[in-house]
C-alpha positions, 0 to 999 in steps of 0.5 A, a space after each residue: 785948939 779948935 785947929 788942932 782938932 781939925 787937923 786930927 779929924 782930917 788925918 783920921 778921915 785920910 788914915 781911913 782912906 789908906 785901909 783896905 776895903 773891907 769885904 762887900 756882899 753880892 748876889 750872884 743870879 747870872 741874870 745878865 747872862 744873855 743865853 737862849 738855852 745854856 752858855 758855859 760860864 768861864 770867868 765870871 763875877 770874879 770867879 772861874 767856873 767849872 763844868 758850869 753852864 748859865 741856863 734860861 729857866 722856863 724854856 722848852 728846854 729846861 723847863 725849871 723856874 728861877 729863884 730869880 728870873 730868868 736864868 740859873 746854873 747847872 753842871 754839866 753831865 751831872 758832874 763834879 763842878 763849881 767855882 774858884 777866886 779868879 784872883 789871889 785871895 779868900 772869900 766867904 761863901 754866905 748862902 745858895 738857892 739850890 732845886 732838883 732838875 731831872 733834863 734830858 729824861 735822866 734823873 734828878 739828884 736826891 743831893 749834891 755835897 758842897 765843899 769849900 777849899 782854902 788852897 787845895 785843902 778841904 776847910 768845910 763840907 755839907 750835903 745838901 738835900 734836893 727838893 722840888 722848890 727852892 731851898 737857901 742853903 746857909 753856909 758862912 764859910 770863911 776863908 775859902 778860895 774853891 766851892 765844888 758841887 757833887 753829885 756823886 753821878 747821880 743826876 742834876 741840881 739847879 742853883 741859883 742867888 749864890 751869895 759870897 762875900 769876896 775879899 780880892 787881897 791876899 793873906 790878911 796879917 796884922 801888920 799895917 801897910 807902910 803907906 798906913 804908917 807913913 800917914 800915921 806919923 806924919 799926922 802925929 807930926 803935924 799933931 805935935 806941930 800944931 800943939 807946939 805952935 799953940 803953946 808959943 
């Protein structure tokens, strides 16, 4: 018996192994970005960024602070911006950093609306008031592909510490994978045959 058990406990260990990963939390801060000024951002962290630029806070230029030291995003031109999954599937936006920044001598925005997207369809929308520190916004938007930012053309916004939760797979169904199932009969199996062995 005392065998059977380890083999049961080997196939459950193998059987988890076989499933897919489950959805990881991270920070972005775009604190690795190396910039003396503002950088475009194309892909990044897993995402494709729109009319994004990577800043330095606290330079003669952009004279901000960073939620976390030392940069922070901003659109460009004050314009509609924001991210999309690089890859095929959906992610969680959990929470944003966000603070009004008037660059340039122009004027800063009193708010953005953010909008969350599944496949070009809107799921979720929020206007987010600006202030003159920092403010988290908490979202948890599931099941989203797409986050734009806007303005409606009336000044800048800063963010920083934006936090999803990425899910790199497709579509999730409740069908399990043939590997899945292929182990899972095979342990049956060998359950069977150990049970059967004991029993002779």
């Amino acid at each position: 018996m005392l065998a059977v058990a380890r083999l049961s406990r080997r196939i459950t260990l193998l059987a988890a192994l076989a499933l897919p990963a489950a959805a990881s939390a991270q920070t972005i801060d775009f604190d690795d970005i190396l910039t003396s000024s503002y950088t475009a951002l194309g892909t990044y962290r897993g995402f494709d960024w729109s009319n994004t630029f990577a800043l330095a806070a606290g330079t003669s230029f952009a004279p901000v602070a960073a939620a976390s030291s030392p940069n922070v995003i901003f659109p460009g031109f004050g314009a509609v911006s924001g991210f999309t999954l690089a890859s095929p599937g959906t992610f969680t936006l959990g929470s944003i950093d966000f603070v009004q920044w008037a660059p340039f001598g122009g004027a800063a925005a009193p708010s953005t609306t953010v909008t969350g997207y599944a496949g070009g369809t809107q799921l979720f929308q929020q206007t987010v008031t600006l202030g003159s520190s920092y403010q988290t916004t908490v979202f948890n938007w599931a099941g989203i592909d797409q986050v734009t930012f806007d303005q409606n053309g009336a000044g800048w916004y800063v963010a920083d510490n934006i936090v999803p939760s990425a899910i790199p797979t497709g579509p999730v169904t409740s069908a399990p994978e043939p590997a899945t199932v292929t182990l899972l009969t095979a342990g049956l199996a060998a359950l069977g045959l150990g049970v059967r062995r004991r029993r002779a």
